[in-house]
C-alpha positions in Angstrom: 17.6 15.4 19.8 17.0 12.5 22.2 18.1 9.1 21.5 14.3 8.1 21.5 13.7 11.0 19.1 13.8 10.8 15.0 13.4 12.7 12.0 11.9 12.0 8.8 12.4 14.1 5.6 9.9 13.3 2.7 10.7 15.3 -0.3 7.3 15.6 -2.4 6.6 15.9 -6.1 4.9 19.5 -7.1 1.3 19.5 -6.2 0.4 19.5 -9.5 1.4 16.1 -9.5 -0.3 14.9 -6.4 -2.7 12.2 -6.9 -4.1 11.2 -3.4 -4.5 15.1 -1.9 -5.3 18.2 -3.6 -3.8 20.9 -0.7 -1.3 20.8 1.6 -3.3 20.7 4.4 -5.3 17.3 3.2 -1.5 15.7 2.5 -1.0 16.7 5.8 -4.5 15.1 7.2 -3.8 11.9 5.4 -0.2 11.4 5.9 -1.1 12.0 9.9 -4.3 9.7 9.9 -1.6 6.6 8.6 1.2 7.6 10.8 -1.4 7.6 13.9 -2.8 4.2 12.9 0.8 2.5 13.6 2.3 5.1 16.0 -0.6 6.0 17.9 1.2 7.4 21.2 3.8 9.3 18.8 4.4 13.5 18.5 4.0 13.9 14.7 4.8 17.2 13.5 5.2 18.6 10.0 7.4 21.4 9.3 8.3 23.0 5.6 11.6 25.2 5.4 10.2 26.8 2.3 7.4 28.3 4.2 8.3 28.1 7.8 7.3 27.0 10.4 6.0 24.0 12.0 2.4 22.2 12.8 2.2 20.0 16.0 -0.4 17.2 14.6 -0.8 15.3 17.1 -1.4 16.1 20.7 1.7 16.9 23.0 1.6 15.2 26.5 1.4 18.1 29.1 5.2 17.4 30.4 6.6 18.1 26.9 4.2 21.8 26.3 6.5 23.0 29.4 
C-alpha cells in the first residue's frame, strides 16, 4: 500500500440490528453517498472477507484500471 493509501475496517452489528439500511447493498449506498460528500476525488471500495470479494464504488481514474 502507498503512503497516500489507507484502510478502514468497520465491524457492523447483525443486520437485524441495522436501523438506517435494510440490505447490504443500501448500507453500502449510504455509507458511499457520505464518504463522497467529504472525499469526493477518493477510490472507495468495500470488500467483505465473509463473502469475498470486493466492490469498486466509486469511479477509478483510467491510470489506476491499468
Amino acid at each position: 500500500m502507498s503512503i497516500d493509501s489507507s484502510d478502514v475496517y468497520i465491524g457492523l452489528k447483525p443486520s437485524s440490528q441495522w436501523t438506517s439500511a435494510r440490505s447490504r447493498k443500501r448500507l453500502v449506498e449510504k455509507i458511499s453517498e457520505a464518504l463522497e460528500k467529504h472525499a469526493p476525488r477518493a477510490l472507495i471500495m468495500f470488500s467483505d472477507p465473509n463473502r469475498g470479494g470486493s466492490v469498486a464504488v466509486s469511479e477509478e481514474p483510467e491510470e489506476v484500471r491499468r
